[in-house]
C-alpha positions in Angstrom: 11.4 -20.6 -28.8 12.9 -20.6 -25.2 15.1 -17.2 -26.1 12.3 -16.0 -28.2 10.0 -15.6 -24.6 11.9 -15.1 -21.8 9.6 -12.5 -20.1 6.6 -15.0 -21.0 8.3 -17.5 -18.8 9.3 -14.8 -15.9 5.6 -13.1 -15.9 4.0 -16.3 -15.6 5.4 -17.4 -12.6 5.6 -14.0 -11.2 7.0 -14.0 -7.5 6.8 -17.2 -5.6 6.3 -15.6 -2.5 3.5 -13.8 -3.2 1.5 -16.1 -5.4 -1.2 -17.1 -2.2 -1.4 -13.2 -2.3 -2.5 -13.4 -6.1 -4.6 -16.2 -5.6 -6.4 -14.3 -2.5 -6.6 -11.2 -4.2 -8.0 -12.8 -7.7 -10.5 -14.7 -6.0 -11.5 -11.0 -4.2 -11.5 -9.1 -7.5 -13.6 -11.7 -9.3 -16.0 -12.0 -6.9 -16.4 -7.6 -7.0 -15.8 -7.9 -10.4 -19.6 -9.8 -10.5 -20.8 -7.7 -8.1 -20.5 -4.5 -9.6 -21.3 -6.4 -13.1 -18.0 -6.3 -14.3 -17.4 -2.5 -14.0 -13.4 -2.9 -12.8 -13.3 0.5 -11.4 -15.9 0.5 -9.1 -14.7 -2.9 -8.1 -11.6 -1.6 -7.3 -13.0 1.0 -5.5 -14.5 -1.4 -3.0 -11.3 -3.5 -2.7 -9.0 -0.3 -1.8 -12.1 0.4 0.8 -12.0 -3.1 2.3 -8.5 -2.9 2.3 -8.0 0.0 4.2 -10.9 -1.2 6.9 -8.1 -4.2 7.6 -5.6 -1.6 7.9 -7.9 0.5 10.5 -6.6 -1.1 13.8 -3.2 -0.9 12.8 -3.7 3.0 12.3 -5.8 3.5 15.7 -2.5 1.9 17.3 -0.1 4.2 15.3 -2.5 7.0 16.4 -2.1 5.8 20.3 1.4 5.4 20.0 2.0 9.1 19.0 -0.2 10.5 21.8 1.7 8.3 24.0 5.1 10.0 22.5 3.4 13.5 22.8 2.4 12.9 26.0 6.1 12.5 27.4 7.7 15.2 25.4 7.5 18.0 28.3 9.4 15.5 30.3 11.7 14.4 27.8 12.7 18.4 27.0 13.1 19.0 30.7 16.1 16.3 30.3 17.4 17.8 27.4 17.2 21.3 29.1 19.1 19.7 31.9 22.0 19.5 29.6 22.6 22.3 27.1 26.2 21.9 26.2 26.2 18.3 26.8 29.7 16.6 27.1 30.4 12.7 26.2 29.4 12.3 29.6 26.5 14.3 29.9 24.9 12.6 26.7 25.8 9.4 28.2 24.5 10.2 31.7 21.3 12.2 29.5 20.2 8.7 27.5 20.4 6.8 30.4 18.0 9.2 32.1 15.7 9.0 28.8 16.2 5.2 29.0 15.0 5.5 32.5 11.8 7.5 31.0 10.7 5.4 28.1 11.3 2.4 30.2 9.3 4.0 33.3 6.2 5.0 30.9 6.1 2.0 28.9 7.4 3.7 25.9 9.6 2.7 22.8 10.5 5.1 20.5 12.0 3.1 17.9 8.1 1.6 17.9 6.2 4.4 16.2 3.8 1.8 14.2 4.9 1.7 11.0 2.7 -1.5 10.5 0.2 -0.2 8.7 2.9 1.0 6.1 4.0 -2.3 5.9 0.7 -4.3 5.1 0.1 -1.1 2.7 3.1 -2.4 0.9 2.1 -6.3 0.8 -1.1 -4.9 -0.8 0.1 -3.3 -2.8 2.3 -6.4 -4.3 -1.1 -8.2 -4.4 -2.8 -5.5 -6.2 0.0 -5.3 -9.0 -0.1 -9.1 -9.2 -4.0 -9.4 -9.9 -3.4 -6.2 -12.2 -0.6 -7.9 -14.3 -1.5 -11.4 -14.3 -5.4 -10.7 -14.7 -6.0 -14.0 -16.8 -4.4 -16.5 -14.6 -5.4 -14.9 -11.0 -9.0 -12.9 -11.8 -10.7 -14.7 -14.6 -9.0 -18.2 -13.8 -7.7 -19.4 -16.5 -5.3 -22.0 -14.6 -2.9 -24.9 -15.3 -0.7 -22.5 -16.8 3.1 -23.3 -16.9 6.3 -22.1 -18.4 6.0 -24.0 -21.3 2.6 -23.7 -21.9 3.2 -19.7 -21.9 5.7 -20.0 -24.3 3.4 -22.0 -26.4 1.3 -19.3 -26.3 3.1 -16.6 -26.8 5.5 -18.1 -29.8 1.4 -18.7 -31.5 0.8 -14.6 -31.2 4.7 -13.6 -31.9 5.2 -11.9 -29.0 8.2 -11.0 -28.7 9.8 -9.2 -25.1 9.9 -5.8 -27.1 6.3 -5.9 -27.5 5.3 -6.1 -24.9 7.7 -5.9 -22.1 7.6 -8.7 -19.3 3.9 -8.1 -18.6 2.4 -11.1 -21.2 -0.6 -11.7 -19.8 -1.7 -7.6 -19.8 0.0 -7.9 -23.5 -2.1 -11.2 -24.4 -5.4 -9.0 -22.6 -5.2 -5.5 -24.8 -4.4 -8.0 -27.9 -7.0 -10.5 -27.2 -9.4 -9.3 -30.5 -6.4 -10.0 -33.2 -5.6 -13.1 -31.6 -8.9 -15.1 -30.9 -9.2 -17.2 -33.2 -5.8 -18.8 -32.9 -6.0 -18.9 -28.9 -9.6 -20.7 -29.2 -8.6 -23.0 -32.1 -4.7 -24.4 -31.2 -5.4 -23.8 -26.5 -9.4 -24.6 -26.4 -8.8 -26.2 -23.2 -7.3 -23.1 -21.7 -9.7 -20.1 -23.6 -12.9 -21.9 -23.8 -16.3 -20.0 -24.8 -17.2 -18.9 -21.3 -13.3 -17.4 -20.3 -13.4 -15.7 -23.7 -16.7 -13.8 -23.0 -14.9 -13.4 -19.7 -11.9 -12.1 -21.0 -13.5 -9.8 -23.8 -15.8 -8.1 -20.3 -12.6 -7.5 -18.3 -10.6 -6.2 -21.3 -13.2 -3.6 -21.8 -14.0 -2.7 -18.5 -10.1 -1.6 -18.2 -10.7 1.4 -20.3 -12.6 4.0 -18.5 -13.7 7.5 -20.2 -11.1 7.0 -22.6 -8.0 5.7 -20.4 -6.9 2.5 -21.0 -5.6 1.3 -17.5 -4.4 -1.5 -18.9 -0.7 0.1 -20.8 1.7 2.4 -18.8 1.1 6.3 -18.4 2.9 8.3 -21.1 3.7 12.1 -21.1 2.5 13.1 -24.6 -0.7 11.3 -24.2 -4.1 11.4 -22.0 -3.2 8.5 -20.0 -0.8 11.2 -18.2 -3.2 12.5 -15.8 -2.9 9.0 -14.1 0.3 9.3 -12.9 -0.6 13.6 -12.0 -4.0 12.9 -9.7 -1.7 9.9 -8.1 1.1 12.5 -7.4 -1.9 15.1 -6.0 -3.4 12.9 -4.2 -0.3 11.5 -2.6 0.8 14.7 -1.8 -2.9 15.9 -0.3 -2.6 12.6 1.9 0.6 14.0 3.2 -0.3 17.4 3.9 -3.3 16.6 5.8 -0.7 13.7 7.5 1.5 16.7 8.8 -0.9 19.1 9.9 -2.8 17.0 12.2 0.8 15.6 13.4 1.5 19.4 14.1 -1.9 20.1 15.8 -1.7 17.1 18.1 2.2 17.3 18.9 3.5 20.4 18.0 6.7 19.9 20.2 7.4 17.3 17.9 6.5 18.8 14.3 9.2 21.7 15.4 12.1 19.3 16.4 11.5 17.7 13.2 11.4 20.7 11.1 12.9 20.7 7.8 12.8 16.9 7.4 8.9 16.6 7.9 8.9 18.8 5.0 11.3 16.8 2.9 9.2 13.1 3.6 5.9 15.0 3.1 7.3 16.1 -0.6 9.1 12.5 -1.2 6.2 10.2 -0.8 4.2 11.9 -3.8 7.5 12.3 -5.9 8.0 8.6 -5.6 4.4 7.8 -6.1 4.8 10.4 -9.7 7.7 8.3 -10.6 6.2 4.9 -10.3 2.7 5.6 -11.6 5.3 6.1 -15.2 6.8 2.1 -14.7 4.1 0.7 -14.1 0.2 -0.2 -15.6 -2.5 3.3 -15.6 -4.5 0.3 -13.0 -1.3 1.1 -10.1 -1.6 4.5 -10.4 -5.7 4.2 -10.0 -5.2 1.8 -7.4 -2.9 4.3 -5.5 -4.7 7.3 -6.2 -8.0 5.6 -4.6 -6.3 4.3 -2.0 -4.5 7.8 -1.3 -8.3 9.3 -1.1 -9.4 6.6 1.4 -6.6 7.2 3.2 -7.2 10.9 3.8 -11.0 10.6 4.9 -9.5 7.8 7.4 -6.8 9.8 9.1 -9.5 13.0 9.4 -11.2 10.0 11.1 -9.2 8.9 13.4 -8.0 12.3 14.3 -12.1 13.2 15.5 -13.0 10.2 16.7 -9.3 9.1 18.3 -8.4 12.5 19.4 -4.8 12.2 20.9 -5.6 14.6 24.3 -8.6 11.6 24.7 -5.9 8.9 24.4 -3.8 10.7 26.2 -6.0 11.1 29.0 -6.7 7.2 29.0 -2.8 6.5 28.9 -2.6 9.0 32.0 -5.0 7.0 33.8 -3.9 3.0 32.3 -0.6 4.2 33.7 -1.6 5.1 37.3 -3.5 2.0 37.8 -0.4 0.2 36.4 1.7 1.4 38.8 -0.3 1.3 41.5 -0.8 -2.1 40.8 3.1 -3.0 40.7 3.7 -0.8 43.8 1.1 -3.0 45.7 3.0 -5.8 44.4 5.9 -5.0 46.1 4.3 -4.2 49.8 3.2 -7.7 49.5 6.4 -9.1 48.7 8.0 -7.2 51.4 
């Protein structure tokens, strides 16, 4: 029985780490899920949208930070012009003068705010845990063990090739065949109410004919998942560049070919993983793509960088007229 579900045993206890996530994340999807009465796409609409409003601040910043690094980018060419065939010592002598710049306008390079990609990242992991352990996080079926899962699954013969190592999506697009022998030998774990539950969120995974629910395959119409994910990914980028380019154009040309080569990776990867994992990821991404192209075309009219810039210009006077009166009084 033990060799028989492996994966059972794996799934269920998915990654330690992020199990709070899970728990916070199930809790948020019920709770839409009832709200929206139990239509799971709209619900996951509103949690990409409420998860990108957390995010917001974290963009504004990255925003700020690269107006601050336009800003000093006429001075920081007048060093490089300084030294056009640089030597050992003229670089050395040249970043200790750039040192002297970031550390004079309060700047740190290496600090270009990739937080928001970050907490994109952690949602992301809590997203694909609610999506793959829907039974145990979102409709609450708890007190589930590795033992009891391998109960389970030995009573539905599910077997690893089946249904890979996600048992609990397995167990929720095979609910129907197995019913009666869930309710009848684990009553205490797929009572009445969890069953209606259960039969709600099973249908509500297949939308117009796409069952979110299995992975994306080529030959069939769950394809177009993985396609409008790589689009979308790829629109998010575009737009990403071009206002990058209008705000700090000194910038976009140093950068050059590479900008080009990240702006086409992003959506490649994004292609590639909407195939590994669920149609539900790829939904999730492509939402959350969408959002996130409306937001930057936000923040780029309502944050203009030349506005922050101007406020940096005048944050940084008062600053250092504030440390120069500082030192009169100490002397």
């Amino acid at each position: 029985m033990n060799t028989l579900l492996l994966a059972a045993d794996t799934v269920s206890s998915g990654f330690g780490l992020f199990k709070p996530l899970y728990w916070l994340f199930g809790k948020c999807m019920f709770f839409l899920m009832e709200l929206c009465s139990n239509e799971y796409f709209l619900a996951l609409v509103i949690f990409v949208i409420l998860t990108r409003l957390i995010l917001f601040p974290f963009n504004v910043h990255q925003q700020k930070t690269m107006a601050k690094s336009a800003r000093i980018q006429p001075k920081i060419q007048k060093i490089q012009k300084k030294y056009p065939n640089p030597t050992p010592q003229d670089r050395q002598r040249m970043n200790e003068e750039m040192q002297a710049l970031y550390q004079r306008e309060g700047h740190n390079p290496m600090n270009m705010g990739c937080g928001p990609m970050v907490f994109q990242m952690v949602f992301l992991m809590g997203i694909i845990g609610i999506i793959y352990y829907p039974i145990q996080y979102v409709i609450g079926v708890g007190g589930f063990n590795s033992d009891v899962f391998n109960e389970i699954a030995a009573a539905v013969n599910y077997t690893t090739g089946e249904g890979g190592n996600y048992f609990q999506l397995w167990l929720l697009s095979n609910f129907e065949q197995f019913k009666d022998v869930l309710t009848t030998q684990f009553a205490d774990y797929f009572t009445p109410d969890r069953v209606q539950m259960i039969e709600a969120y099973r249908q509500s995974m297949i939308i117009g004919g796409l069952d979110l629910s299995v992975q994306p395959e080529w030959k069939d119409i769950t394809v177009i998942i993985p396609i409008i994910s790589f689009v979308s990914s790829l629109g998010s980028s575009i737009v990403s560049m071009l206002i990058q380019k209008k705000n700090n154009p000194a910038m976009a040309q140093q950068q050059g070919l590479s900008m080009k080569l990240m702006m086409l990776m992003m959506p490649l990867f994004s292609l590639f993983i909407a195939f590994q994992v669920t149609g539900a990821v790829g939904v999730y991404w492509t939402i959350s793509n969408l959002v996130a192209i409306v937001q930057q075309l936000a923040i780029a009219q309502f944050f203009p960088p030349k506005r922050s810039q101007a406020r940096l210009m005048i944050e940084n006077t008062i600053e250092r007229r504030s440390r120069e009166a500082s030192l009169k009084k100490i002397k």
